[in-house]
N, C-alpha and C positions, 0 to 999 in steps of 0.2 A: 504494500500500500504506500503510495506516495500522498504526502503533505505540502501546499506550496500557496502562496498568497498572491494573487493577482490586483492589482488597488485596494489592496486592502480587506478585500474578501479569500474567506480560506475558504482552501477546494481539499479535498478528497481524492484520489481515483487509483479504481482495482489495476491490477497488473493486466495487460492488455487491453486497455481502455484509450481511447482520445479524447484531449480535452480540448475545447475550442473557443473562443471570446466573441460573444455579440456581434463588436465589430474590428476589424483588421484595418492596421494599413498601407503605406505601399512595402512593396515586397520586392528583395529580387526574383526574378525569373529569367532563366536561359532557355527554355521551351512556354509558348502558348499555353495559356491556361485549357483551352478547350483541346487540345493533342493532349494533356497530361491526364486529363477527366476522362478522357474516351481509352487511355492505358487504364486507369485505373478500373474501370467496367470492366473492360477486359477482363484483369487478371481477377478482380473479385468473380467473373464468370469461371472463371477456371484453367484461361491460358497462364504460360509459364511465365512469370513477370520478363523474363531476359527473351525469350521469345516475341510479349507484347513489345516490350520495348526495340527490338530488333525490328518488328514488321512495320513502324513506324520511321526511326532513323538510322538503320543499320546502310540504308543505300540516301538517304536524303541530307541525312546530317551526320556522320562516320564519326565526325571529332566527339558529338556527345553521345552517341552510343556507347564507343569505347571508355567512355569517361563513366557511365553508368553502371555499365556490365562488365569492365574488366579484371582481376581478382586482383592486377597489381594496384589497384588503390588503395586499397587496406597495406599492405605491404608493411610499412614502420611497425604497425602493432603486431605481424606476426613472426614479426621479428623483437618486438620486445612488448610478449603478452604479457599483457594485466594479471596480477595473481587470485587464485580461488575465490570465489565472494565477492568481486571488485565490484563498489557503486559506480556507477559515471554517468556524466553529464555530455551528453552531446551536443554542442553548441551549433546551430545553423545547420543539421542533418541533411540539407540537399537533398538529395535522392534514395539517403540512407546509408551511402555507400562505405561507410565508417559506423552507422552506427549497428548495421545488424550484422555486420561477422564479428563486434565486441559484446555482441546477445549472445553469441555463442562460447563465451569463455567459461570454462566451470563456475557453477552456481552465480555469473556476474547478474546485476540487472543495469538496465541503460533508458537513461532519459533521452529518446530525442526530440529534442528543442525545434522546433520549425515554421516560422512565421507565414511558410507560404500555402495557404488551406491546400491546395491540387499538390503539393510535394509531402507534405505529411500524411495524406489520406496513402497516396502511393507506397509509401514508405510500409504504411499499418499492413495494408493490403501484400503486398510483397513478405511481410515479417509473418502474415497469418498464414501466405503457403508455405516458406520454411521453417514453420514449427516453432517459430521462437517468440512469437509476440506475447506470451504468457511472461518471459521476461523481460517485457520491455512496457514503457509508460509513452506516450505519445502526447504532445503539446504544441500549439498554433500560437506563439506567443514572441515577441522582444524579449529578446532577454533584459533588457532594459526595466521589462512593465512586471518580474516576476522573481517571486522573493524563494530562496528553498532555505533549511536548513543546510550548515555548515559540515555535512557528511557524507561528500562527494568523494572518494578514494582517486577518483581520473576526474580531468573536465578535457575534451576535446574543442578544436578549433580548427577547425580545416577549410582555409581558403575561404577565412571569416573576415579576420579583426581587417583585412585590409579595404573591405567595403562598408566598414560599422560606420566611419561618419557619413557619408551617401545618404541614411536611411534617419538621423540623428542633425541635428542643429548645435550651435555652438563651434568652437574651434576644433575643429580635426584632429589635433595630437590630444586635447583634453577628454577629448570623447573617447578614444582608443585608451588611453590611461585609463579609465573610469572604469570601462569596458572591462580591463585587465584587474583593476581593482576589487571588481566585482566578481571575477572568476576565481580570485585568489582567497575572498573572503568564504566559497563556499567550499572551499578545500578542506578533509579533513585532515589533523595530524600527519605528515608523511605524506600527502597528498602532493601530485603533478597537474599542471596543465602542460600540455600537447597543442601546440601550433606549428599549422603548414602553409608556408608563404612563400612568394617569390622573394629573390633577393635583388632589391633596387639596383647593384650594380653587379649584376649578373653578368656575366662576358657577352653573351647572344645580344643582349640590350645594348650595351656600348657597342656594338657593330653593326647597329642598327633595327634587330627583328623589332616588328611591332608590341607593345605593351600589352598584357594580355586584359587588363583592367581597363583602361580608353581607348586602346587602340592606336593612334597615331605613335609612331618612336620617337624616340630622342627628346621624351619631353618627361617622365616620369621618372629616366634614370638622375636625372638633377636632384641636388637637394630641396627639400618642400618650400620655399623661398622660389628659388630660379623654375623650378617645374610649374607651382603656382603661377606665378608669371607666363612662363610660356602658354601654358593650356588655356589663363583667360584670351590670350591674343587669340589663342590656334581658335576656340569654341564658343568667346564671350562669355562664358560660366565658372563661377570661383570651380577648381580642383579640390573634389570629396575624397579622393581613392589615393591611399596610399602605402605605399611600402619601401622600407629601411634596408640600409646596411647589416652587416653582424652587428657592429659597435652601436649602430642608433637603435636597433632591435634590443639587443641588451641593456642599454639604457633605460631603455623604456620600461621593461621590465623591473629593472631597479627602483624607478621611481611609482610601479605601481606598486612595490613590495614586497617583492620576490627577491627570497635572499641568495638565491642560485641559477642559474640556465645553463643547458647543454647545447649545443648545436650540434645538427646532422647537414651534409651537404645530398640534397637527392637529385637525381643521375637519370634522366636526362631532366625531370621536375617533380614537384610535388605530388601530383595528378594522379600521374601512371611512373610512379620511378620502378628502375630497372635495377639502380643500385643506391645504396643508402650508407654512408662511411662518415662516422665521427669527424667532424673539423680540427684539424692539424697535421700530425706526420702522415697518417694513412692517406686522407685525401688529395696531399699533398705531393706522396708519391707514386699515386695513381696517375695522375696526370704530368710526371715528372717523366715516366717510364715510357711515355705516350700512349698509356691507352685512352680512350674516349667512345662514349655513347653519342649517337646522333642526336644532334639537338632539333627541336620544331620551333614553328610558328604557336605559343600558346594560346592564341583565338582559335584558330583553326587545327592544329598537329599537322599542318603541312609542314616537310620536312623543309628547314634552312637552306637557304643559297650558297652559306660561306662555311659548309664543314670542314674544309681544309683549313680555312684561317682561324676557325676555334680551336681545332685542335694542334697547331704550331704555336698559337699565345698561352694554352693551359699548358702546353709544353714546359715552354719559355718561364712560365710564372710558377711551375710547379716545382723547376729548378731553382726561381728564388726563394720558393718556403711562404710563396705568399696565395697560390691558384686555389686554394680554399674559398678563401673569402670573396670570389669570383662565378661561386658555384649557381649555377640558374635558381633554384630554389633550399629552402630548408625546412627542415624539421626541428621546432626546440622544442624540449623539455623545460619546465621551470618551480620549483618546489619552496 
């Protein structure tokens, strides 16, 4: 049984239940609301959710198929599973894609958090055919508008915090603090959050690939100052979307209260990585040795124009001891 306050009002709900609010507001979406509802029929008819979801974008839109149904998005965590009994909190569930292979962990259960009604219902519906929604809690909600107790063992964040002020008012880094704040406070004792983001100066970005949050390059790899500026010119509209260095990532963390962070570099991104290696020596002489994974287009997973000149600069950089801090995306832990 989960316990959890919405303005103020305390809710209730049984293990495999959805809870839903009057009314919502905007939302991300990277699929139409009316394709996500006619999946969702679907599969509470009886098709295989990877099936529904295949017979819609497997040939129309490949990048989010693969993003939905592929096994290496979970990847980090089955590499460092949660232990027996884990609570967690799954912050911005998407499609699910994180939170129900971490239903499947001995005796775990899993909140996931999902503000967007057609991705949460999908999510229930998908978790009801593989047998695991009896552990899991399902919520349409800002994490912003909803209080739980402090007894989270995990809180996840996947390809979150860099859209939280987009959807949120106020200044950009005070809201992503808050944000952070806010995940840290519902940590139990020993407790992690788990954040997957791109890295602002990612090698692919400084050679030009498109951003995978606005789109247009060479404008988000700046720092929030100079990018701000560019993006009003490029779009007329202040820049919501953002994301850090290692150093400004860990800062940030610091100042929302986190007495530790780890970082992982992932190979070729956060999304779909192929490889995932601690930041320092090891990643360091992965790319020192020359090996390299093919890098994409993050909008799209169209593959890059310039693999040859990525992979001679993580060369080059991997021999200075510094091609780490270069890596397209990461994975931090933070306690």
């Amino acid at each position: 049984m989960l316990s959890f306050t919405h303005h103020g009002q305390r809710i209730t709900l049984q293990p495999g239940k959805a809870w839903t609010p009057q009314a919502a507001g905007d939302t991300y979406r990277d699929a139409p609301a009316g394709d996500l509802w006619d999946i969702v029929r679907d599969v509470r008819a009886g098709t295989p959710w990877r099936e529904a979801v295949g017979s819609r974008y497997a040939k129309t839109h490949p990048w989010l198929h693969q993003i939905v149904t592929s096994p290496q998005r979970d990847l980090f965590f089955r590499q460092h599973p949660p232990k027996p009994g884990t609570q967690i909190l799954d912050i911005g569930s998407g499609w699910g894609q994180i939170a129900r292979p971490l239903a499947q962990a001995p005796n775990a259960t899993v909140v996931a958090l999902e503000p967007t009604p057609e991705r949460l219902a999908f999510i229930q519906a998908a978790a009801q055919q593989d047998g695991i929604a009896e552990r899991m809690y399902f919520l349409q909600t800002d994490f912003f508008e909803v209080e739980f107790a402090p007894d989270f063992d995990l809180v996840t964040c996947i390809g979150v915090l860099e859209w939280v002020p987009k959807f949120r008012s106020g200044d950009p880094r005070d809201v992503q603090i808050e944000f952070l704040r806010r995940a840290r406070s519902l940590l139990a004792p020993g407790g992690e959050l788990v954040i997957g983001i791109e890295n602002r100066l990612g090698l692919k970005y400084l050679l030009g690939a498109p951003d995978d949050h606005i789109g247009p390059p060479n404008i988000a790899v700046y720092d929030a100052a100079l990018a701000s500026e560019k993006w009003l010119r490029h779009s007329g509209q202040p820049l919501r979307s953002f994301t850090f260095t290692r150093t400004e990532l860990a800062e940030l963390l610091a100042t929302a209260g986190f007495r530790s962070s780890s970082f992982h570099a992932a190979l070729p991104d956060y999304k779909l990585p192929e490889l995932i290696l601690p930041l320092g020596p090891a990643a360091n002489e992965h790319f020192a040795t020359g090996k390299f994974i093919p890098e994409h287009d993050g909008c799209n997973g169209q593959p890059l124009a310039f693999q040859a000149e990525l992979r001679s600069h993580y060369r080059s950089l991997g021999q200075l001891g510094i091609a780490a801090d270069f890596a397209p995306s990461f994975f931090v832990t933070a306690g």
